[in-house]
Structures are given as structure tokens and as C-alpha cells.
C-alpha positions as CSV (number, residue, x, y, z in Angstrom):
1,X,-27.4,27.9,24.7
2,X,-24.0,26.8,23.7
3,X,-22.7,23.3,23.4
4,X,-19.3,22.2,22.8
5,X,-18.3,18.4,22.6
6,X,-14.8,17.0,22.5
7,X,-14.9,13.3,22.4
8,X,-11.8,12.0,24.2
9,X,-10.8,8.7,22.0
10,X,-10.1,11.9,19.1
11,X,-9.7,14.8,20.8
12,X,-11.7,16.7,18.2
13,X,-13.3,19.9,19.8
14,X,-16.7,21.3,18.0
15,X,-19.0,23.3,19.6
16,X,-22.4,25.1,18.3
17,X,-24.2,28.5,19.3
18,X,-26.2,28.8,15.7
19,X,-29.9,28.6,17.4
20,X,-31.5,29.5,20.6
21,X,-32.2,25.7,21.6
22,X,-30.0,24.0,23.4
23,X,-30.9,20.2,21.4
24,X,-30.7,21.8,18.1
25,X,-27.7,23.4,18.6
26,X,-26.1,19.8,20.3
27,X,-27.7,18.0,16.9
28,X,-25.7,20.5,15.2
29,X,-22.9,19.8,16.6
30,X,-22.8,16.1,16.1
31,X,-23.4,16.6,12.8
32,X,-20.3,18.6,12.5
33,X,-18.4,16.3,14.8
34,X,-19.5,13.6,12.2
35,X,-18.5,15.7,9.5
36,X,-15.1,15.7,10.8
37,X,-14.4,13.1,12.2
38,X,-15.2,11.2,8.5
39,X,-13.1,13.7,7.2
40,X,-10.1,12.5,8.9
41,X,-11.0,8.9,8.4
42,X,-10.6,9.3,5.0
43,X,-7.5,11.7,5.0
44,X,-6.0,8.6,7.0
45,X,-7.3,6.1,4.5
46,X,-5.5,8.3,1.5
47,X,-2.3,8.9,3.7
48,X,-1.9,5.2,4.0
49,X,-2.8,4.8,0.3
50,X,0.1,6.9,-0.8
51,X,2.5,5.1,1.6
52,X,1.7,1.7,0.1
53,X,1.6,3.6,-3.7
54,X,5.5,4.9,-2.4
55,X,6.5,1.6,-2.0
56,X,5.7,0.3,-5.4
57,X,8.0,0.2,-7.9
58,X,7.6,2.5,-11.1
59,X,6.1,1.1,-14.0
60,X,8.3,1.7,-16.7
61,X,10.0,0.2,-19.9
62,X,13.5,-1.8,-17.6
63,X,11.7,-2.3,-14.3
64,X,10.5,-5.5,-15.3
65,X,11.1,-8.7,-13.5
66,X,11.3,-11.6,-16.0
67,X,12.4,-11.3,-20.3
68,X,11.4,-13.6,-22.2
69,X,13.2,-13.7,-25.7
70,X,11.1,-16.2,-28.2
71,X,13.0,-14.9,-31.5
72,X,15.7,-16.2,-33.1
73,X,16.5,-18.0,-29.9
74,X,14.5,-18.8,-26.8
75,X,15.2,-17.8,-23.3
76,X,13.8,-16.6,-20.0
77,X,15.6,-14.6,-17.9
78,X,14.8,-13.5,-14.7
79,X,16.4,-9.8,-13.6
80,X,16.2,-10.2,-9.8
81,X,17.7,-13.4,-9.9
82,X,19.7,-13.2,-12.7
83,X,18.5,-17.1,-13.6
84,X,18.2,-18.0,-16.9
85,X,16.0,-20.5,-18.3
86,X,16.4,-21.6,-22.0
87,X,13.2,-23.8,-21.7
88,X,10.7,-21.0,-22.5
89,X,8.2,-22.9,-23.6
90,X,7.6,-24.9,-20.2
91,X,7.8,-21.6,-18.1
92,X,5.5,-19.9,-20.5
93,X,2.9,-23.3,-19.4
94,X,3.1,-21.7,-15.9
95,X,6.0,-24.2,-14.9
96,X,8.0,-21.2,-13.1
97,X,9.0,-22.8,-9.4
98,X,12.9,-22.3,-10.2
99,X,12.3,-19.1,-10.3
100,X,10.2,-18.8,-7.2
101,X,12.9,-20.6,-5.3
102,X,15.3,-18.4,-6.5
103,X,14.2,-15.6,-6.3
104,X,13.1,-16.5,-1.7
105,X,16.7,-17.5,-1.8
106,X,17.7,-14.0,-2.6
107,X,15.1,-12.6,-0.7
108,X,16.1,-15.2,2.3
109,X,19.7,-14.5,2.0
110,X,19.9,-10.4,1.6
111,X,17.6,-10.5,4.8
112,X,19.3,-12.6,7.1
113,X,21.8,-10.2,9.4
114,X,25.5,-9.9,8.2
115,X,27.5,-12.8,10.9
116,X,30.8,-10.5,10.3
117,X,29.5,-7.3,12.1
């Protein structure tokens, strides 16, 4: 005896006709519905993990977001911002709120819709 399940939330069909009984052939078939429907839980895990990887930026010798020169002069400058800081010391101490505020400024200001169009 065949059995064929399709539960509606997924709309994943498997059906089993392996052994005469009609319960061993329905256990089968949960186990393969299991089977699959884990199998697309995880394909939609990894599909959302490679969207979030796309959005990253590339880690490579330029992309970085703050320089900080210590040799023969000290300076910090920040490349999103364009601020520069000549105290390196204090924002090497952790002391880095002007560039925080900066850097929402031009976050703030490049997201707020152009008034002129």
C-alpha cells in the first residue's frame, strides 16, 4: 500500500511504495519528508548566509576604514569621513567619538531624500 504526503505549509510531495505495509511505508515516508524538508532548511540558511557575505565589503590592502600614521608624524585619519585627527595617541586610548559622530553624519546626511527632486 502506497502512501503519499504533501504537507501544505511546504508543499513538499513524498510518497512511499518500498514495502507491503502500509505504516512502514508511511514511516518511510516521514523520514524522507524529514530528510527534505531539513535539506531545504539549510539550503535557505546558506542562501541567506551568502546574501549577508555579498554585502560585506572585501577584505583587502585600501578598504580599510581608519589610518593611523605613528612615524615621523602622528595622525589619524578616517577614510569614510575624511576627518583627521592629529591626536593619535588619545584615539588609540579608545577616545574615538568624533569619529562616530562623523561618520552618522555622513551616514544621516547621504540617507535623507534629495529636497530638490
Amino acid at each position: 500500500a502506497a502512501v503519499r504526503s504533501t504537507p501544505l505549509p511546504t508543499g513538499i510531495v513524498v510518497q512511499c511504495q518500498n514495502e507491503r505495509s502500509q505504516h512502514k511505508n508511511k514511516s518511510m515516508a516521514m523520514k524522507y519528508l524529514k530528510s527534505r524538508l531539513y535539506e531545504r532548511e539549510l539550503q535557505q540558511k546558506n542562501d541567506k548566509i551568502s546574501e549577508e557575505n555579498k554585502l560585506k565589503k572585501d577584505i583587502a590592502w585600501g578598504s580599510q576604514i581608519r589610518s593611523y600614521v605613528l612615524h615621523p608624524y602622528k595622525m589619524v585619519k578616517d577614510h569614510r569621513t575624511n576627518l583627521e585627527d592629529s591626536n593619535a595617541a588619545r584615539v588609540l586610548d579608545g577616545d574615538i567619538d568624533e569619529f562616530v559622530q562623523a561618520y552618522l553624519m555622513t551616514t544621516t546626511v547621504n540617507s535623507m531624500p534629495d529636497a530638490s527632486g
